[in-house]
N, C-alpha and C positions, 0 to 999 in steps of 0.2 A: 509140481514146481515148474516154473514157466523158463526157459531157455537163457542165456545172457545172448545179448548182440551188443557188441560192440563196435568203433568204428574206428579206422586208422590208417595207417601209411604202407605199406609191401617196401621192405628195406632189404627182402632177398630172393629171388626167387630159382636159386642157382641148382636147387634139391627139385629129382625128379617127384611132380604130383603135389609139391609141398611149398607154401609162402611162407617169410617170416615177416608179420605183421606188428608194428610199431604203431602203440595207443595210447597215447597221451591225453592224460590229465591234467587238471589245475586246482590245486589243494591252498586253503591260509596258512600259514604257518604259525603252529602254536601259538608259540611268544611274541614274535615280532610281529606277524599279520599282513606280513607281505602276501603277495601270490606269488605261489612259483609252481615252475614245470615239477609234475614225475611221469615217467615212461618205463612203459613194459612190455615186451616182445613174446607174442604167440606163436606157434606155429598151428599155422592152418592146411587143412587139406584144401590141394585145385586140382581134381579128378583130371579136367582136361588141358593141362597146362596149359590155361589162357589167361592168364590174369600177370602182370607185368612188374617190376621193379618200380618205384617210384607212383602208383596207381594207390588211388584213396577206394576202401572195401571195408564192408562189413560181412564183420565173421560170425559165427552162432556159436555155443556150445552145442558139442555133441556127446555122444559116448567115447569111450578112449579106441585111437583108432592106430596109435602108437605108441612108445613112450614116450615121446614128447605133442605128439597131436591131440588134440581133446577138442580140436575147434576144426569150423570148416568155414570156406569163403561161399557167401551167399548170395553178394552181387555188386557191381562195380561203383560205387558212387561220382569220381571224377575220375579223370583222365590222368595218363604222366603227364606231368612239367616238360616243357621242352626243353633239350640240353642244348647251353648255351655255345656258340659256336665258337672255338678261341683263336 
């Protein structure tokens, strides 16, 4: 059975080794057939804490590597947003 990759947002990366990754999808809705958001937070391994808060990453399934890790980060896709200056 072949691996999931998914793709998403780094909404924490405050945990040594470990991102929490925000993956949003877009679903119709039953009855009314609107689209709307839903969202779900992974936690990913980052062996070498290099991957950032606010930074777009795809993650894989893996084997379980904690109780809450089952996935890893595999490679950057875009950069953080820059924070706006107040």
């Amino acid at each position: 059975m072949p691996k999931r990759v998914l793709t998403g947002t780094i909404v924490s990366d405050k945990t040594d080794k470990t991102v929490v990754v925000k993956v949003e999808r877009r679903v119709k809705h039953p009855l009314y057939g609107k689209i709307v958001r839903r969202s779900k937070k992974y936690h990913a391994h980052d062996e070498g804490n290099e991957y950032r808060e606010g930074e777009t990453v795809r993650i894989e399934e893996t084997a379980p590597i904690s109780k809450l890790k089952t996935w890893r980060v595999i490679e950057r896709v875009g950069a953080a947003a820059p924070a706006e200056a107040a």
